[in-house]
DRENDOGU-222953 format. One record per residue (C-alpha): residue in three letters; x, y, z; residue number from 0. Coordinates in pm, whole numbers, m for minus. Each point is the difference from the previous one (the first is absolute). Layout:
# residues N
aa = ala&east = X&north = Y&up = Z&i = NUM
...
***
This chain:
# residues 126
aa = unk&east = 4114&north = m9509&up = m2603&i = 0
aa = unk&east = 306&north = 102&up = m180&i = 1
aa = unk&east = 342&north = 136&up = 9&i = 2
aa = unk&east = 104&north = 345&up = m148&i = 3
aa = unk&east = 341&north = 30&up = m116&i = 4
aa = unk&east = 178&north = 293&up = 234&i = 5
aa = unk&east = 40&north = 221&up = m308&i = 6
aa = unk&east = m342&north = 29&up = m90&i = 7
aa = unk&east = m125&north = 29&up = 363&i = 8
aa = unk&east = m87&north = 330&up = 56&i = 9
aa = unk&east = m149&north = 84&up = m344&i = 10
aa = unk&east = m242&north = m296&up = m11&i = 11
aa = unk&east = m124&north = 108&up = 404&i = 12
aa = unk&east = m279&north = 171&up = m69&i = 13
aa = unk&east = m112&north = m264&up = m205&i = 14
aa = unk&east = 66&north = m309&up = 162&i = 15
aa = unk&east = m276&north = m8&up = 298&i = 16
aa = unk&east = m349&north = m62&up = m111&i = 17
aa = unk&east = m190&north = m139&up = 304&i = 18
aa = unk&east = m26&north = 99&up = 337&i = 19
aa = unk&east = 247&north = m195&up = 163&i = 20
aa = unk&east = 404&north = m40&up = m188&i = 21
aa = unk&east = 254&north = m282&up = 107&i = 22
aa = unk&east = 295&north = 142&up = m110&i = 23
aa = unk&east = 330&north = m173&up = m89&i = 24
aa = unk&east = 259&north = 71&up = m235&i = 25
aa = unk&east = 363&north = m18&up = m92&i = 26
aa = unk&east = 143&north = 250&up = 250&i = 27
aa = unk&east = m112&north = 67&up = 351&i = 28
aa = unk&east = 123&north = 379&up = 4&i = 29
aa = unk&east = m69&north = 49&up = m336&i = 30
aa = unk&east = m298&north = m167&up = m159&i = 31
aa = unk&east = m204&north = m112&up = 334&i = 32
aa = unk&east = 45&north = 279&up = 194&i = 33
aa = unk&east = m58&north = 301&up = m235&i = 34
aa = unk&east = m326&north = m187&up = m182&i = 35
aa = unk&east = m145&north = m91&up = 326&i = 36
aa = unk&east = 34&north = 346&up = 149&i = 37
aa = unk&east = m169&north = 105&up = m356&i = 38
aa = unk&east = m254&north = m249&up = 45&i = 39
aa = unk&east = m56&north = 60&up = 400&i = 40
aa = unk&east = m40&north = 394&up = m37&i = 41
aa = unk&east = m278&north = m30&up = m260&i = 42
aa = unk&east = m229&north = m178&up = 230&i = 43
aa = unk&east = 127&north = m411&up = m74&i = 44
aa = unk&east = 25&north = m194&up = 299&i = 45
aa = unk&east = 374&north = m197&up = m67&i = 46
aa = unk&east = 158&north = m292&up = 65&i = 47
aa = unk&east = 405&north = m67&up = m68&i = 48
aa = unk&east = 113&north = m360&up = m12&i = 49
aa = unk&east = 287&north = 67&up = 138&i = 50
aa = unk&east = 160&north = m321&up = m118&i = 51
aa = unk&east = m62&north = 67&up = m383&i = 52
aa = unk&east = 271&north = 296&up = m30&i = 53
aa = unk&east = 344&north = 47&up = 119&i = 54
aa = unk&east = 248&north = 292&up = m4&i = 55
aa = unk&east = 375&north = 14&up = 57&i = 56
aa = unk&east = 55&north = 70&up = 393&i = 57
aa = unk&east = m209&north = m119&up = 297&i = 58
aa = unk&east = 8&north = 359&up = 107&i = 59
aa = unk&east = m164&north = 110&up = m316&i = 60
aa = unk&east = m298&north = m242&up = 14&i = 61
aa = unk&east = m47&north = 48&up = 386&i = 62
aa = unk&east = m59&north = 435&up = m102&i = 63
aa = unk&east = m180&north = m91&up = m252&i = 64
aa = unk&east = m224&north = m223&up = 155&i = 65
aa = unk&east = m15&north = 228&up = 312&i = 66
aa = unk&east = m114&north = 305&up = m212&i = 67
aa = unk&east = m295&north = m239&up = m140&i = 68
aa = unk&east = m74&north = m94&up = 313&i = 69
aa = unk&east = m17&north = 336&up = 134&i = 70
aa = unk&east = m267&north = 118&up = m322&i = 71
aa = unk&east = m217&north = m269&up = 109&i = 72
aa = unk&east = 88&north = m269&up = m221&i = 73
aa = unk&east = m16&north = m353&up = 124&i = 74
aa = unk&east = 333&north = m230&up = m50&i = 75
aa = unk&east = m95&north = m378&up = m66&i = 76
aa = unk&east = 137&north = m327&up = m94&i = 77
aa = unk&east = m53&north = m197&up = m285&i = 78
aa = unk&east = m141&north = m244&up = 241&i = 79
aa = unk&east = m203&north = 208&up = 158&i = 80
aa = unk&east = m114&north = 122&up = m296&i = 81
aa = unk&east = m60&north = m328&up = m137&i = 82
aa = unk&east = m231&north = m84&up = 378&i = 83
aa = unk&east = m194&north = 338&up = m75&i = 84
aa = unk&east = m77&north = m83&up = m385&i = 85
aa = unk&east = m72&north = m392&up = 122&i = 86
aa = unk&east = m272&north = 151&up = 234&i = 87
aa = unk&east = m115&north = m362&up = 91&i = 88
aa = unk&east = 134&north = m252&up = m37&i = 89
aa = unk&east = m271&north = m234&up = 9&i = 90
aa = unk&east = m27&north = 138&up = m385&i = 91
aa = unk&east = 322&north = m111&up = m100&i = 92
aa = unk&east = 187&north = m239&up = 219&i = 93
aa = unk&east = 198&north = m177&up = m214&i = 94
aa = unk&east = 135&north = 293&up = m210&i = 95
aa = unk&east = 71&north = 213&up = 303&i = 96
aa = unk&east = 191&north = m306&up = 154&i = 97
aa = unk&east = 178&north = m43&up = m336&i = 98
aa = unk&east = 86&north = 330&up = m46&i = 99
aa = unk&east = 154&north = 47&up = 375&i = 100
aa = unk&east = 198&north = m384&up = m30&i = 101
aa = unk&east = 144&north = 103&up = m341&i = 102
aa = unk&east = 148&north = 347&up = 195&i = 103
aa = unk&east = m2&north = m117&up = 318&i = 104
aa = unk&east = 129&north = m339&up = 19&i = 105
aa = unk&east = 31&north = m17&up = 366&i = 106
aa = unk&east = m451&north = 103&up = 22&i = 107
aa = unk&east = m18&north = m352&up = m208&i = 108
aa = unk&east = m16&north = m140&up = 342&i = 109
aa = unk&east = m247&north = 213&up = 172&i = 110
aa = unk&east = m170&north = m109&up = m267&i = 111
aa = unk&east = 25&north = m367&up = m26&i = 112
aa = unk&east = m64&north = 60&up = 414&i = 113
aa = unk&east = m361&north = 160&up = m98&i = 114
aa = unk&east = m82&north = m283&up = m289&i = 115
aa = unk&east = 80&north = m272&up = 301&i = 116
aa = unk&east = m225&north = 185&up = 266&i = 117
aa = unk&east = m268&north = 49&up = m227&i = 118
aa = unk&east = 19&north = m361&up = m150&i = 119
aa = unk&east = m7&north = m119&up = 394&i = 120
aa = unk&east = m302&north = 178&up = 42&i = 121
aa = unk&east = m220&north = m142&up = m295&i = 122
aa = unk&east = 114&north = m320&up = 159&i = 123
aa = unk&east = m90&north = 86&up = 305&i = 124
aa = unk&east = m339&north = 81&up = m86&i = 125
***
């Protein structure tokens, strides 16, 4: 993943989406998300925004903005829901994806700690 400055947006488009399926992100919701995304949507790319990773300068702005992506088909995610799709299962990677969602999430540290102590009364239960 990366970020594309807003100025150089439209005229890298066509160039930025190589696989079949684009999470998009950027600098400006209205500017950089929504016009590559549209880009990438109408030439066949199934997208996804992270709607956390960009920001613009009114609520009313983002909420048309994401509303027109919406309405092209575009799905609007969450970093963490991103980060839960990506992760898969987490029976591959535990520990990083309980890392990962303490360090941004301090509050999921204990729904964490809450699974280590169920599964750690389990093994002794058995």
């Amino acid at each position: 993943m990366f970020v594309v400055p807003a100025y150089q947006c439209l005229s890298l488009a066509p160039h930025l989406f190589m696989v079949d399926l684009n999470i998009g992100f950027g600098n400006v919701t209205d500017v950089c998300v929504t016009f590559v995304s549209l880009s990438a949507k109408k030439a066949g790319y199934e997208v996804f925004v992270v709607t956390d990773a960009s920001g613009t300068f009114s609520e009313a702005v983002r909420d048309a903005s994401w509303l027109r992506m919406q309405q092209a088909g575009i799905q609007l995610m969450n970093w963490f829901g991103v980060a839960c799709e990506l992760g898969r299962d987490w029976r591959k990677d535990i520990n990083g994806m309980a890392a990962l969602f303490a360090k941004r999430l301090p509050a999921y540290a204990h729904i964490m700690d809450s699974f280590a102590g169920a599964q750690a009364a389990a093994k002794a239960s058995s």
